[in-house]
N, CA, C, O and CB atoms as a CASP TS submission, in Angstrom:
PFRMAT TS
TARGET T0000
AUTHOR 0000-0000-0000
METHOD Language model
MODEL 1
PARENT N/A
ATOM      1  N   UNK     1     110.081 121.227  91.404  1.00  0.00           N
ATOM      2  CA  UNK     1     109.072 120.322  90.921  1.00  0.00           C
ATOM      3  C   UNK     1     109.449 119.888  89.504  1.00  0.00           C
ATOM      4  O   UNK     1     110.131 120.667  88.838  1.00  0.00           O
ATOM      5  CB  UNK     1     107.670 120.983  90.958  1.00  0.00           C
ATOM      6  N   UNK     2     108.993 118.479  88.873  1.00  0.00           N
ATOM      7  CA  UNK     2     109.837 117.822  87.616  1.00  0.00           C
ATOM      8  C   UNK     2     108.902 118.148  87.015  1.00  0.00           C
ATOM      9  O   UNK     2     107.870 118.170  87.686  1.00  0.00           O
ATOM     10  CB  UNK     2     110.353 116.291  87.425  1.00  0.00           C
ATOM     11  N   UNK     3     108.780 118.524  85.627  1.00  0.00           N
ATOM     12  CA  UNK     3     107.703 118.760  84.341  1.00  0.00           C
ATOM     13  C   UNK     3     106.738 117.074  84.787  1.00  0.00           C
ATOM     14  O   UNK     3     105.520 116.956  84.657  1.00  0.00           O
ATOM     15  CB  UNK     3     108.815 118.803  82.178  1.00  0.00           C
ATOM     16  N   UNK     4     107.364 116.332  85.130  1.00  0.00           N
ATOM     17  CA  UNK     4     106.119 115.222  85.389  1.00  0.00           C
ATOM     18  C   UNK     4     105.193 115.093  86.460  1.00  0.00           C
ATOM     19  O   UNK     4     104.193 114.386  86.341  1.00  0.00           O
ATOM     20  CB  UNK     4     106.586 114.025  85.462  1.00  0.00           C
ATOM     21  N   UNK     5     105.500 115.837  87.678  1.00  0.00           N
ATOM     22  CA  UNK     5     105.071 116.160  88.739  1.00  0.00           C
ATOM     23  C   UNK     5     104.149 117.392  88.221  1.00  0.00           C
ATOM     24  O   UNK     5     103.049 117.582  88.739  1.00  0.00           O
ATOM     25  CB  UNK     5     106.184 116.378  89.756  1.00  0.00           C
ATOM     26  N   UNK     6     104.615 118.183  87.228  1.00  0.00           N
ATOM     27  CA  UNK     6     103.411 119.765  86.894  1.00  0.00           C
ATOM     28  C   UNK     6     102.715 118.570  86.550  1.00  0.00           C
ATOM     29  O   UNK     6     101.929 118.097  87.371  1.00  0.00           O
ATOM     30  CB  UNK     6     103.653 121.416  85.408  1.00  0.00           C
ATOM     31  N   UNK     7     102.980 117.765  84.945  1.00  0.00           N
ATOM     32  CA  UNK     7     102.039 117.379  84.243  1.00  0.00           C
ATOM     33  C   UNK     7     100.663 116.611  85.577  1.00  0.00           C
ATOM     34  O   UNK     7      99.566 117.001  85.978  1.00  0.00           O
ATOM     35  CB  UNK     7     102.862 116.280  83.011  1.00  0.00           C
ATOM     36  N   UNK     8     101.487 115.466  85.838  1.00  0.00           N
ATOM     37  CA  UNK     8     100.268 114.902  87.219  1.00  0.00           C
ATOM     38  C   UNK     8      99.206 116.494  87.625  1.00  0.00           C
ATOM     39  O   UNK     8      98.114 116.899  87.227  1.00  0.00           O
ATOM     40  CB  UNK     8     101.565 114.287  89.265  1.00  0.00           C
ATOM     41  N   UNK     9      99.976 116.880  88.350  1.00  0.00           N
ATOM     42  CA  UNK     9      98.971 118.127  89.017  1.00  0.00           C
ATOM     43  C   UNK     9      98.615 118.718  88.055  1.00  0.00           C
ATOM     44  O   UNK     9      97.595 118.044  87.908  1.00  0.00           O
ATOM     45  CB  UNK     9      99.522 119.217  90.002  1.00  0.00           C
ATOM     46  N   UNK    10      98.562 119.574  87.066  1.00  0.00           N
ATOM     47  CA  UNK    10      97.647 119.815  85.796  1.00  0.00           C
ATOM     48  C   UNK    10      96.544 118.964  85.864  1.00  0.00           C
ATOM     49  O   UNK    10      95.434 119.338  86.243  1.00  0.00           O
ATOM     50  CB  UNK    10      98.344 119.559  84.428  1.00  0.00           C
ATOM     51  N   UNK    11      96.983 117.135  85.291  1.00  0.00           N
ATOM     52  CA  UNK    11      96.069 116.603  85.073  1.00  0.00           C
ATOM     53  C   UNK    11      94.805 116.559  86.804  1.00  0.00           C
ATOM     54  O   UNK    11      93.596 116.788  86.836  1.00  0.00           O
ATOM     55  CB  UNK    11      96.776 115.242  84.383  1.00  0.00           C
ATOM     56  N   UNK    12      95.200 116.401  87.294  1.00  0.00           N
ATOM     57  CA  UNK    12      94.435 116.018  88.597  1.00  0.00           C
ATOM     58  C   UNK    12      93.447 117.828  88.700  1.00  0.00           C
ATOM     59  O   UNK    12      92.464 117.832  89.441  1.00  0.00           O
ATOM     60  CB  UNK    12      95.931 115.526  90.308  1.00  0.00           C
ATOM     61  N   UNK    13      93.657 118.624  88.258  1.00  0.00           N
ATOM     62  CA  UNK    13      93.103 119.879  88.524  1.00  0.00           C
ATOM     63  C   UNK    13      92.194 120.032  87.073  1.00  0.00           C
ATOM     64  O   UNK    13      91.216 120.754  86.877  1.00  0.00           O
ATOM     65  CB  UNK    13      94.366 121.120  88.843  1.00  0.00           C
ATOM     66  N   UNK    14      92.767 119.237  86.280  1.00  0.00           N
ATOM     67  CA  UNK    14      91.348 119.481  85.161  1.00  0.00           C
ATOM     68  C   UNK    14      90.138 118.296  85.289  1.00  0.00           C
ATOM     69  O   UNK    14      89.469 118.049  84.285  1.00  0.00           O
ATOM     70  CB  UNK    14      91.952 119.366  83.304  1.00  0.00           C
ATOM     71  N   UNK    15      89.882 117.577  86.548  1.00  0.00           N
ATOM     72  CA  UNK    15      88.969 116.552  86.840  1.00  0.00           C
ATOM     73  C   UNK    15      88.044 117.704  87.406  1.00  0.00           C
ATOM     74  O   UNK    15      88.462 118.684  88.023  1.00  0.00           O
ATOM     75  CB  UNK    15      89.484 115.203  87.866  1.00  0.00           C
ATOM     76  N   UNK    16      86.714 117.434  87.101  1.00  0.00           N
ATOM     77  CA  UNK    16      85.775 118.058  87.528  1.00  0.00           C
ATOM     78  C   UNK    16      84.816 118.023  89.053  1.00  0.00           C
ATOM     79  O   UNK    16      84.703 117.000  89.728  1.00  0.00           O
ATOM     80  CB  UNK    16      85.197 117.836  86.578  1.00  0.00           C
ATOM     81  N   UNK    17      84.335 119.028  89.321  1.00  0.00           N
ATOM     82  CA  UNK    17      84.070 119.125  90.980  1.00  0.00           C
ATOM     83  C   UNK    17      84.506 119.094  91.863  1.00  0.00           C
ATOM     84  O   UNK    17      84.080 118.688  92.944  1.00  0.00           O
ATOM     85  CB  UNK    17      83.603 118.637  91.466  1.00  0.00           C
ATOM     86  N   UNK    18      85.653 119.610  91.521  1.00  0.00           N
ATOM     87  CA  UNK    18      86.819 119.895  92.746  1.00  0.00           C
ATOM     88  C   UNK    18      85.974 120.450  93.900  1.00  0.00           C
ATOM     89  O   UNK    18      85.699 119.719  94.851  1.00  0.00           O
ATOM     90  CB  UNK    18      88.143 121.145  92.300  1.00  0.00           C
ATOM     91  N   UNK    19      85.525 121.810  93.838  1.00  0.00           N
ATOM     92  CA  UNK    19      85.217 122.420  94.818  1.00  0.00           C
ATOM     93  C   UNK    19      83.804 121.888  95.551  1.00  0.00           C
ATOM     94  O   UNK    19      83.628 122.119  96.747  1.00  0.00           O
ATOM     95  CB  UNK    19      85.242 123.729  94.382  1.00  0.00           C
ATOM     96  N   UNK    20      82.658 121.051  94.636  1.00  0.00           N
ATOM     97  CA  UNK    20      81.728 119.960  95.183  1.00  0.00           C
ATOM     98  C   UNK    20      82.001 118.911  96.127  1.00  0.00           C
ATOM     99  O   UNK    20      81.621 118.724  97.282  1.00  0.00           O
ATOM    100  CB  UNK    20      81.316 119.309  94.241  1.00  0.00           C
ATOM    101  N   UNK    21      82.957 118.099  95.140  1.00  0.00           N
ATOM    102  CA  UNK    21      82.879 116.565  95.943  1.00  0.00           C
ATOM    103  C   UNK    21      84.213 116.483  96.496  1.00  0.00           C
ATOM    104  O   UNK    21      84.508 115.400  97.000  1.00  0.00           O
ATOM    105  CB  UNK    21      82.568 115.087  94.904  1.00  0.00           C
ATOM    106  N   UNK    22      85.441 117.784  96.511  1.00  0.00           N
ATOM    107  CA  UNK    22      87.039 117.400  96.603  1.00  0.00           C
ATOM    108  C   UNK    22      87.415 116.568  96.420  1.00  0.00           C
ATOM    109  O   UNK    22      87.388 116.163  95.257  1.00  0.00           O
ATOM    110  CB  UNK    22      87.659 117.441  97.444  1.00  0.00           C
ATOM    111  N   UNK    23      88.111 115.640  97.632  1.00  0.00           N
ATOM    112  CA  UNK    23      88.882 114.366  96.905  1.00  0.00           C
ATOM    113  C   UNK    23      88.325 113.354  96.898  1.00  0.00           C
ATOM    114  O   UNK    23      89.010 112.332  96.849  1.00  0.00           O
ATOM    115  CB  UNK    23      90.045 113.951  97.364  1.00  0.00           C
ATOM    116  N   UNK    24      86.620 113.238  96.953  1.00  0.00           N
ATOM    117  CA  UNK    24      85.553 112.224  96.332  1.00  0.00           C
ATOM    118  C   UNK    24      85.468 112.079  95.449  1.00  0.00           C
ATOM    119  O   UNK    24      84.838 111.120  95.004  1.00  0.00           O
ATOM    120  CB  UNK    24      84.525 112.244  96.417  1.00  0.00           C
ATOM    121  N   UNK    25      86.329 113.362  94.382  1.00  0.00           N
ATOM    122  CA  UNK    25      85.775 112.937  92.704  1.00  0.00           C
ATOM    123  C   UNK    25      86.216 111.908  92.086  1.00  0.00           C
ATOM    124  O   UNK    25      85.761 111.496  91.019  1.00  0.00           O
ATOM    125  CB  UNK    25      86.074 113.882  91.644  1.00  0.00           C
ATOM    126  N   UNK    26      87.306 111.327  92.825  1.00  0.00           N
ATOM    127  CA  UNK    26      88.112 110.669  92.367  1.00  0.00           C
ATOM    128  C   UNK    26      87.559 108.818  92.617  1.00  0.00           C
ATOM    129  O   UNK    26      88.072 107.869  92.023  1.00  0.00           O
ATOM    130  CB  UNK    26      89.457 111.266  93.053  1.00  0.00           C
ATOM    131  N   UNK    27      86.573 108.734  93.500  1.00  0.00           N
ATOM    132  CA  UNK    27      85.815 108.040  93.847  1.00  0.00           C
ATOM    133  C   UNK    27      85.628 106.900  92.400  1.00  0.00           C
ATOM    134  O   UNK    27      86.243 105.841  92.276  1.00  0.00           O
ATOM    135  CB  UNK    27      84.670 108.939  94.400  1.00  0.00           C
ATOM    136  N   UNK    28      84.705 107.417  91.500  1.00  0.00           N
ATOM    137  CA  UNK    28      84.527 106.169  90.207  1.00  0.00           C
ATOM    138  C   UNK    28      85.786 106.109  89.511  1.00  0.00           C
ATOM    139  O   UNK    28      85.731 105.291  88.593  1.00  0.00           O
ATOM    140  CB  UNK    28      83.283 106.513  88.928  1.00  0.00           C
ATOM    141  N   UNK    29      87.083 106.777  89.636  1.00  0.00           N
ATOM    142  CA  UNK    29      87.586 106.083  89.028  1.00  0.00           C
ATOM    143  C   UNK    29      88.428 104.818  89.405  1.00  0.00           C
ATOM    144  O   UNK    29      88.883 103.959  88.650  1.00  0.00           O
ATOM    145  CB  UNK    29      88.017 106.782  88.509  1.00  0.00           C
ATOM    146  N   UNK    30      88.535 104.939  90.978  1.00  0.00           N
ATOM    147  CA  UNK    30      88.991 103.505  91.779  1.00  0.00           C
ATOM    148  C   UNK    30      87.918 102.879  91.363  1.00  0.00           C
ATOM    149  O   UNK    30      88.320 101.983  90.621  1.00  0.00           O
ATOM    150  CB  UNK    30      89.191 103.418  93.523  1.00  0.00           C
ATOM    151  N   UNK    31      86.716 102.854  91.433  1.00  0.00           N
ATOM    152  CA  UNK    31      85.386 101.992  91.279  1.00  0.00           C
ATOM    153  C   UNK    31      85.755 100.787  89.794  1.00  0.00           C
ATOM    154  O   UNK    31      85.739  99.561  89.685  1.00  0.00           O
ATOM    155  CB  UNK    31      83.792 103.339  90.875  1.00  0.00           C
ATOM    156  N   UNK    32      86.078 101.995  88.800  1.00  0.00           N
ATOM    157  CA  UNK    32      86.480 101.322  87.672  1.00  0.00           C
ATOM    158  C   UNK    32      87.997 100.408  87.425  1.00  0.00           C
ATOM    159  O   UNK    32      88.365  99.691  86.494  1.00  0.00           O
ATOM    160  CB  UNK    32      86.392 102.373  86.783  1.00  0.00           C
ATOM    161  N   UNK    33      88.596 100.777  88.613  1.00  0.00           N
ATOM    162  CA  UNK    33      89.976 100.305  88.555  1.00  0.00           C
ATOM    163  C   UNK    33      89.753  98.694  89.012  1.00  0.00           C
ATOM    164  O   UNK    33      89.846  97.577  88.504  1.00  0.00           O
ATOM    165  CB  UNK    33      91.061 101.267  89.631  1.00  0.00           C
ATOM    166  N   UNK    34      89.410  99.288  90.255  1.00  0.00           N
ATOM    167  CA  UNK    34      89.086  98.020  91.399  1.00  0.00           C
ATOM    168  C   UNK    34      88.102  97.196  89.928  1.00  0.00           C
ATOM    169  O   UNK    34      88.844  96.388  89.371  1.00  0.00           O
ATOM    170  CB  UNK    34      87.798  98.679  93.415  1.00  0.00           C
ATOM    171  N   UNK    35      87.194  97.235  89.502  1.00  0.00           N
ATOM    172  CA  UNK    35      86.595  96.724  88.571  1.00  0.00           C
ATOM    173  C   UNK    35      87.263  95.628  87.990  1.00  0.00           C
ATOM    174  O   UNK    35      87.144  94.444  88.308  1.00  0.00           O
ATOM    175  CB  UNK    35      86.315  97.592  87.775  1.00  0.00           C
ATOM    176  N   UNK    36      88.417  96.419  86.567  1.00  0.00           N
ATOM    177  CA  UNK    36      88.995  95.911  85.909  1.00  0.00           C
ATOM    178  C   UNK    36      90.407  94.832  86.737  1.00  0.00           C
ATOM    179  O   UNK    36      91.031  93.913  86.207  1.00  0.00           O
ATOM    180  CB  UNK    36      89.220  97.027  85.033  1.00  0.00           C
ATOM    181  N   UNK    37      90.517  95.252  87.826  1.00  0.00           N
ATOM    182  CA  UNK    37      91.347  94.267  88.558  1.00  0.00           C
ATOM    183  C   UNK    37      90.386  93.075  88.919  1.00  0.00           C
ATOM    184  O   UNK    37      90.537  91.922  88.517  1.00  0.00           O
ATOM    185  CB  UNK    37      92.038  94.936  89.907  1.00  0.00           C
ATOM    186  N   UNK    38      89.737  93.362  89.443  1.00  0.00           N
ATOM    187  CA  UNK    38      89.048  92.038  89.424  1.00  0.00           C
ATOM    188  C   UNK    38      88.318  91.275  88.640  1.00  0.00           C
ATOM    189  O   UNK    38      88.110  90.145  89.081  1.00  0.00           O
ATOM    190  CB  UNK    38      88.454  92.004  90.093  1.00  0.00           C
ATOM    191  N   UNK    39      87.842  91.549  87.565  1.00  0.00           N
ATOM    192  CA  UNK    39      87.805  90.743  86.031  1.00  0.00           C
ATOM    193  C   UNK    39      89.318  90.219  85.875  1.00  0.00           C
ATOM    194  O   UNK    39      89.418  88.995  85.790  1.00  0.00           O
ATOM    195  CB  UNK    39      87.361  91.923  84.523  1.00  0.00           C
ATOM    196  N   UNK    40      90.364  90.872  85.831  1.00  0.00           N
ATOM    197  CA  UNK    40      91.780  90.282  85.242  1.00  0.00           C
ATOM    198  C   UNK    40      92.354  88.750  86.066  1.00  0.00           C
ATOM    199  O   UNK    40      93.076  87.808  85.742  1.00  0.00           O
ATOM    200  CB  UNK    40      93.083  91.652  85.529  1.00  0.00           C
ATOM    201  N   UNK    41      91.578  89.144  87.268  1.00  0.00           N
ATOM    202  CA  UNK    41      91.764  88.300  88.156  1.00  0.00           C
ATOM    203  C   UNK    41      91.035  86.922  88.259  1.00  0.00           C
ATOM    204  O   UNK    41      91.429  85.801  88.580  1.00  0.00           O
ATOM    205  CB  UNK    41      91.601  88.954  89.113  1.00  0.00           C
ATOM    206  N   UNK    42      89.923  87.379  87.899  1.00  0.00           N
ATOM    207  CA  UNK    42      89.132  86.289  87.558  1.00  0.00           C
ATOM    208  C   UNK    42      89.452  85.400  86.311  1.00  0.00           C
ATOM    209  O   UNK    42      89.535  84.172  86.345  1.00  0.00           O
ATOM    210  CB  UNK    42      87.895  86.789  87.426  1.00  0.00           C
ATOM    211  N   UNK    43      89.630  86.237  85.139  1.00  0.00           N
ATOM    212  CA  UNK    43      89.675  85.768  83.896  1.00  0.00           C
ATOM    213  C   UNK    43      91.000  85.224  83.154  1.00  0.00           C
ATOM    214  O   UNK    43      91.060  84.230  82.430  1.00  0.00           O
ATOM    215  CB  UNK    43      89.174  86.736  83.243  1.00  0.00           C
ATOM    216  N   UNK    44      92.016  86.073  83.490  1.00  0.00           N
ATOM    217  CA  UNK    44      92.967  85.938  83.041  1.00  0.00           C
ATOM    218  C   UNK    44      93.843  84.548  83.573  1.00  0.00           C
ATOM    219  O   UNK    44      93.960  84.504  84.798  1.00  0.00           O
ATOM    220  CB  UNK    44      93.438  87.136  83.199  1.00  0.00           C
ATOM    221  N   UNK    45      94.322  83.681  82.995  1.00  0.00           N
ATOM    222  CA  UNK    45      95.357  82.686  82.985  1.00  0.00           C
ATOM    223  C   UNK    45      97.087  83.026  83.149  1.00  0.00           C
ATOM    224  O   UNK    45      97.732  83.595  82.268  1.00  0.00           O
ATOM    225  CB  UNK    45      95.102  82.045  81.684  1.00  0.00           C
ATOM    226  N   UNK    46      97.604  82.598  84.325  1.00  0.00           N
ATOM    227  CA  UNK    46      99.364  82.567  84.102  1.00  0.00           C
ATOM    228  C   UNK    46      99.496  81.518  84.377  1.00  0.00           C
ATOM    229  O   UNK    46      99.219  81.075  85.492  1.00  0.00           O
ATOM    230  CB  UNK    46     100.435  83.416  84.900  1.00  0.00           C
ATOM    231  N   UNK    47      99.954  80.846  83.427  1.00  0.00           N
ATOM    232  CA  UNK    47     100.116  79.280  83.502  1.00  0.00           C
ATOM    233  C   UNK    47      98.731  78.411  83.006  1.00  0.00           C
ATOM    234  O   UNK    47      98.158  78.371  81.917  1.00  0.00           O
ATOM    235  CB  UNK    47     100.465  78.873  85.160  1.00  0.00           C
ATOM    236  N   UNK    48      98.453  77.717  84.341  1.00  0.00           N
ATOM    237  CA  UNK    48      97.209  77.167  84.238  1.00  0.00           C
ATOM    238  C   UNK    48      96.131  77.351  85.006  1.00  0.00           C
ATOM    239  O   UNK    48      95.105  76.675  84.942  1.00  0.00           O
ATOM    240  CB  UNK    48      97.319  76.135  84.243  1.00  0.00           C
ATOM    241  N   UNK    49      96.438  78.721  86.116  1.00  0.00           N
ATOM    242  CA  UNK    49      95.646  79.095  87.227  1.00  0.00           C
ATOM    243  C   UNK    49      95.591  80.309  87.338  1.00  0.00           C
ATOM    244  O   UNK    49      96.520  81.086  87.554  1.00  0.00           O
ATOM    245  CB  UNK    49      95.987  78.635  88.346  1.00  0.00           C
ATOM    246  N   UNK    50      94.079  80.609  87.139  1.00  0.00           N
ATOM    247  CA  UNK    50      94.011  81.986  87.760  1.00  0.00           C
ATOM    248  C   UNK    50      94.676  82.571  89.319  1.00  0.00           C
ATOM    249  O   UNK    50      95.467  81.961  90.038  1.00  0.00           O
ATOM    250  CB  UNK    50      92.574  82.150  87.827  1.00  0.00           C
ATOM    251  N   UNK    51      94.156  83.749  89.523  1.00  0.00           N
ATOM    252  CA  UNK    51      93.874  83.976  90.715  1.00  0.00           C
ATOM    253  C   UNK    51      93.711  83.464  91.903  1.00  0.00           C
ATOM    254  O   UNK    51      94.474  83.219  92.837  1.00  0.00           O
ATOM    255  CB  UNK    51      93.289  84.299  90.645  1.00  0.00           C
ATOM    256  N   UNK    52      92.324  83.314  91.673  1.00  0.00           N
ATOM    257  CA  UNK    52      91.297  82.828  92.511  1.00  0.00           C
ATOM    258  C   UNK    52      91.627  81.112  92.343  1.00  0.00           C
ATOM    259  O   UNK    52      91.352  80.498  93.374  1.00  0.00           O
ATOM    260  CB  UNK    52      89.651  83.420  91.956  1.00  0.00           C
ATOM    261  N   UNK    53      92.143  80.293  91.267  1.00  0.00           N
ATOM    262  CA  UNK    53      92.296  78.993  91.621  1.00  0.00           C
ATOM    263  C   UNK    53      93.365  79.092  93.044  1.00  0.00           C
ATOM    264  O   UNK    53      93.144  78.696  94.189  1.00  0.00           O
ATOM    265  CB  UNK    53      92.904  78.108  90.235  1.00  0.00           C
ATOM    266  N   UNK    54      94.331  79.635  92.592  1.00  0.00           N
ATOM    267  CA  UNK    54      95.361  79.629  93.419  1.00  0.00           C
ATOM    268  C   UNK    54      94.944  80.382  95.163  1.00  0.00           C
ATOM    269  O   UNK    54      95.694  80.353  96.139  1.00  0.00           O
ATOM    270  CB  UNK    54      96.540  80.466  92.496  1.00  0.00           C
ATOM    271  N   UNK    55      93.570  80.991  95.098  1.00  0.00           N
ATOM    272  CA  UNK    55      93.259  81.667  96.509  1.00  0.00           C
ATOM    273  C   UNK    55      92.568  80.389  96.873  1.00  0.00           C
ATOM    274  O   UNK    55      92.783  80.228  98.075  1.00  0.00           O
ATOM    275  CB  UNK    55      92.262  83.244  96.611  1.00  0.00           C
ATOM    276  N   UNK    56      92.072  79.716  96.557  1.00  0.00           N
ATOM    277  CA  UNK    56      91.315  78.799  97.146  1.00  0.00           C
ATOM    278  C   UNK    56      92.017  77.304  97.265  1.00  0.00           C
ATOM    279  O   UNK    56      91.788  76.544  98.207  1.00  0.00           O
ATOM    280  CB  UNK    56      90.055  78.792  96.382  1.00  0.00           C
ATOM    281  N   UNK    57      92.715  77.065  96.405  1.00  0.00           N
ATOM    282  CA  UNK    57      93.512  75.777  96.842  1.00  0.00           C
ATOM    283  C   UNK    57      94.410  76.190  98.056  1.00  0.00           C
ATOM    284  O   UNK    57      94.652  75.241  98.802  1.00  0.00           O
ATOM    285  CB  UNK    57      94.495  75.157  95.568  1.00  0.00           C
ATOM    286  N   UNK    58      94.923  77.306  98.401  1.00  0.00           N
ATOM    287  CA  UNK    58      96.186  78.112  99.485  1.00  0.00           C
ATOM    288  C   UNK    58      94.829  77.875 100.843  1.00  0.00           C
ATOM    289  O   UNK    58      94.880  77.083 101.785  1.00  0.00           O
ATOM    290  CB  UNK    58      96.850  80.555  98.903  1.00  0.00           C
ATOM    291  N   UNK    59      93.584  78.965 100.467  1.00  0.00           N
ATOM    292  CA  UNK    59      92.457  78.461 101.777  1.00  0.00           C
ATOM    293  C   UNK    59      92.687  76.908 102.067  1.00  0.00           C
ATOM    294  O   UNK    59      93.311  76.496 103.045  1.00  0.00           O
ATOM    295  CB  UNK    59      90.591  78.648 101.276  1.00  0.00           C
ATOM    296  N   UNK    60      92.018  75.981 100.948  1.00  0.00           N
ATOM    297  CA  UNK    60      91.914  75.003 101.985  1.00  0.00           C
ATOM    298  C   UNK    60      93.159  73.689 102.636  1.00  0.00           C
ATOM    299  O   UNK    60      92.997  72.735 103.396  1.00  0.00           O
ATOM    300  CB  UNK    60      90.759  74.365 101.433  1.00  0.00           C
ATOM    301  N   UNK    61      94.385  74.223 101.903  1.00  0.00           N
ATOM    302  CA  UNK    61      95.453  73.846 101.814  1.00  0.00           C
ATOM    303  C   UNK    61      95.383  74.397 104.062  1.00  0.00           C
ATOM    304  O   UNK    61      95.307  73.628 105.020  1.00  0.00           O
ATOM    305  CB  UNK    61      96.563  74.728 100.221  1.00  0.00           C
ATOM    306  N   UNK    62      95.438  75.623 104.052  1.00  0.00           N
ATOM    307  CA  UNK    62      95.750  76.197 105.246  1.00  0.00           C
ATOM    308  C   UNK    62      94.562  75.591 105.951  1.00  0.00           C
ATOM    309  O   UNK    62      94.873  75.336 107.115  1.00  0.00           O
ATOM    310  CB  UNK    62      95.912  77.806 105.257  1.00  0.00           C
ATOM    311  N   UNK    63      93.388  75.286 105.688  1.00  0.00           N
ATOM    312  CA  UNK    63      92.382  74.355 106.591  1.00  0.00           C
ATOM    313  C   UNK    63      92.604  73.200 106.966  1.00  0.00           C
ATOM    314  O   UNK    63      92.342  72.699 108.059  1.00  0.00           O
ATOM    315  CB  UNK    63      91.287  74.114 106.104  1.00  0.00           C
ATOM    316  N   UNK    64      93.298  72.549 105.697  1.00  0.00           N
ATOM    317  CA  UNK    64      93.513  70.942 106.404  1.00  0.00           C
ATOM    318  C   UNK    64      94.784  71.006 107.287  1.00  0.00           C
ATOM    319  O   UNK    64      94.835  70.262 108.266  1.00  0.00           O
ATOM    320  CB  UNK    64      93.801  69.581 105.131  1.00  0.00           C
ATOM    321  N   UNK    65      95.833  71.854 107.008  1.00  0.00           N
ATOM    322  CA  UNK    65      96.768  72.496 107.957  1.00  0.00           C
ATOM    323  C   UNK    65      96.583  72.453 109.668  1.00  0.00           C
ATOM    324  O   UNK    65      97.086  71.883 110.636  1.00  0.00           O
ATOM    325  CB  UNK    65      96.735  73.919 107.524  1.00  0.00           C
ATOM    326  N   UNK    66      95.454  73.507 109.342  1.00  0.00           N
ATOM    327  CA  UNK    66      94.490  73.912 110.821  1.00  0.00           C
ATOM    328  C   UNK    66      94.156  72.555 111.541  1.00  0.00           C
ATOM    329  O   UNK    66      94.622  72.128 112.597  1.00  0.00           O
ATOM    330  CB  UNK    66      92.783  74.761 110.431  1.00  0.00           C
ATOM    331  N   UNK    67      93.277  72.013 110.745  1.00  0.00           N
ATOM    332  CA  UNK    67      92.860  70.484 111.496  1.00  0.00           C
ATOM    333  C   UNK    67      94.101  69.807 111.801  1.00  0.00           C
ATOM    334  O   UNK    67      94.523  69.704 112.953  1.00  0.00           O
ATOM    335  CB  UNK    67      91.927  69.364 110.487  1.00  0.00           C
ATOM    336  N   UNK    68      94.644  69.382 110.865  1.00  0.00           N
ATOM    337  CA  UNK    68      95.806  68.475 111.266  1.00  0.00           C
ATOM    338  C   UNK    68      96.616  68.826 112.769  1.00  0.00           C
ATOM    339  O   UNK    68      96.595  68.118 113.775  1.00  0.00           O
ATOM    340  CB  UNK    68      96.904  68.599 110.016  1.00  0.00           C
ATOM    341  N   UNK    69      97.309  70.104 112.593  1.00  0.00           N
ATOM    342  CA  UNK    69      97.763  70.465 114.079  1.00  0.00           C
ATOM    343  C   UNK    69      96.555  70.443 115.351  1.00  0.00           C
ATOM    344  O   UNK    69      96.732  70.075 116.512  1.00  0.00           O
ATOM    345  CB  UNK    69      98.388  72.063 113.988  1.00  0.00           C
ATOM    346  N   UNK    70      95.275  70.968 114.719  1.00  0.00           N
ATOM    347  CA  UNK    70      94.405  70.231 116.274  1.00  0.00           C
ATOM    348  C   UNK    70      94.482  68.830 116.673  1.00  0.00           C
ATOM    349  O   UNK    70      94.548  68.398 117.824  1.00  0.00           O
ATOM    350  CB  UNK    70      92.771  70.296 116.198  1.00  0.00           C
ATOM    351  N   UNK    71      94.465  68.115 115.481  1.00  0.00           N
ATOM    352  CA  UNK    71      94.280  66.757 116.223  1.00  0.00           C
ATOM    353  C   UNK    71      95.610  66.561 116.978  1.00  0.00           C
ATOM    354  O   UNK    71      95.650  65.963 118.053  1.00  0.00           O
ATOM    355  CB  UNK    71      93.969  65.435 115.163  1.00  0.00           C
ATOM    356  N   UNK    72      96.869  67.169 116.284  1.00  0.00           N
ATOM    357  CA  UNK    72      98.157  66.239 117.377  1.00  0.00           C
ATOM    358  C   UNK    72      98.194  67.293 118.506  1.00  0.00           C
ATOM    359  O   UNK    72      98.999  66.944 119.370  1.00  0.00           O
ATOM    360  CB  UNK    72     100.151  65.965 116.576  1.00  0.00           C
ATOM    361  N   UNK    73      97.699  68.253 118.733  1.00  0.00           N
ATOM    362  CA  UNK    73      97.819  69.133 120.232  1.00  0.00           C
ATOM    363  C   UNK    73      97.043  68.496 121.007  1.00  0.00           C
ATOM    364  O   UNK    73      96.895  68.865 122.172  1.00  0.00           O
ATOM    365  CB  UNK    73      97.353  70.708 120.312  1.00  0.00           C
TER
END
């Protein structure tokens, strides 16, 4: 085992309620992760488009897609 592999397991064994909630404790801190990913996502700029500009122009990009091939089938 690498001194970084102890350190991880150290850290993961000094989180509290192990023997309560086991590997539920770990529960809020995805809560808070998932969180801050999705603010970054929302908020943050690369270029001139977030995220979400770029999820929704790709949706309806792939809708008019959709239609178009119904009408020529």
């Amino acid at each position: 085992m690498t001194a970084t592999s102890s350190r991880i397991k150290g850290f993961l064994q000094k989180v509290p309620s192990r023997k309560t909630f086991s590997i539920y404790r770990f529960l809020p801190f995805f809560f808070k992760l998932e969180t801050v990913m999705e603010c970054f996502m929302i908020n943050v700029q690369i270029g001139q488009e977030t995220f979400y500009d770029v999820y929704r122009r790709k949706w309806s990009e792939r809708k008019c897609q959709d239609k178009l091939e119904g009408l020529t089938t």
